[in-house]
C-alpha positions as CSV (number, residue, x, y, z in Angstrom):
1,X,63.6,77.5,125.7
2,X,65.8,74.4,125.8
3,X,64.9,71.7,127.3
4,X,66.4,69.6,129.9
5,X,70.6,68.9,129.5
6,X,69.9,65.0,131.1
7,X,66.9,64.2,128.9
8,X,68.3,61.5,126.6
9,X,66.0,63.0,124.1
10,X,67.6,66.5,123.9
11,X,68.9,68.0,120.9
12,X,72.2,68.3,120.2
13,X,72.0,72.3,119.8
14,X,69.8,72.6,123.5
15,X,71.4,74.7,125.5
16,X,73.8,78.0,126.0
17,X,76.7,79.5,124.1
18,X,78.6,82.0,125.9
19,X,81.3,84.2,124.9
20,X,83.2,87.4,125.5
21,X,83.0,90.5,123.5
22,X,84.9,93.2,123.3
23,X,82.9,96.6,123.4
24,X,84.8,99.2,121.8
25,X,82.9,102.1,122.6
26,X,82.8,101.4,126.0
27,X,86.3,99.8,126.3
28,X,85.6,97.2,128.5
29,X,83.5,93.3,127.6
30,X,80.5,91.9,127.5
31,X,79.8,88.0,128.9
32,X,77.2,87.3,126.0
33,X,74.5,84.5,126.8
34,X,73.1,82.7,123.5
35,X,70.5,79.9,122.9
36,X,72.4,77.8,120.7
37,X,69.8,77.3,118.6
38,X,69.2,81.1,118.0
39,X,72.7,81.9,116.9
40,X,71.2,85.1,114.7
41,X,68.7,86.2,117.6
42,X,68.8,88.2,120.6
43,X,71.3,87.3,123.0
44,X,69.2,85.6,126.1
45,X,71.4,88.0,128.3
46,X,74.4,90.8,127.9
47,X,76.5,91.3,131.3
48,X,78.4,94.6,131.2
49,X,82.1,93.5,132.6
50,X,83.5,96.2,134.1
51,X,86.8,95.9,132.0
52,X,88.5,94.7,128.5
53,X,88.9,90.6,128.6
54,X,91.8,90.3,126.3
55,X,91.5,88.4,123.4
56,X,92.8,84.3,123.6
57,X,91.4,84.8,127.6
58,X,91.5,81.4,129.4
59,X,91.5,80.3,133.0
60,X,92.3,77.0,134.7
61,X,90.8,75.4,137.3
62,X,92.4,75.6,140.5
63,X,91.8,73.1,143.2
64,X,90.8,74.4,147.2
65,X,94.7,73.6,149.0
């Protein structure tokens, strides 16, 4: 499990990668949770998206008016 984000003595690769991937056989994504320092393991967690995130996705930030 990583470890703390703040602790000065944290690894580099503690923490979370998280991407997008495109299911094919269901047509729709996945948001795909990694450990970064399990690249080749298990993903910690797979959250079915209900439809297909294009490819080169990006959002911006968008400030309360």
């Amino acid at each position: 499990m990583p470890s703390d984000p703040c602790d000065s003595q944290a690894a580099e690769d503690d923490g979370y990668a998280v991407a997008c991937v495109h299911d094919p056989d269901r047509g729709a994504s996945d948001l795909v949770i990694l450990a970064a320092q399990d690249f080749t393991g298990e993903p910690v967690a797979r959250i079915h998206l209900p439809a297909r995130v294009p490819l080169g996705f990006h959002g911006s930030w968008i400030p309360d008016a």
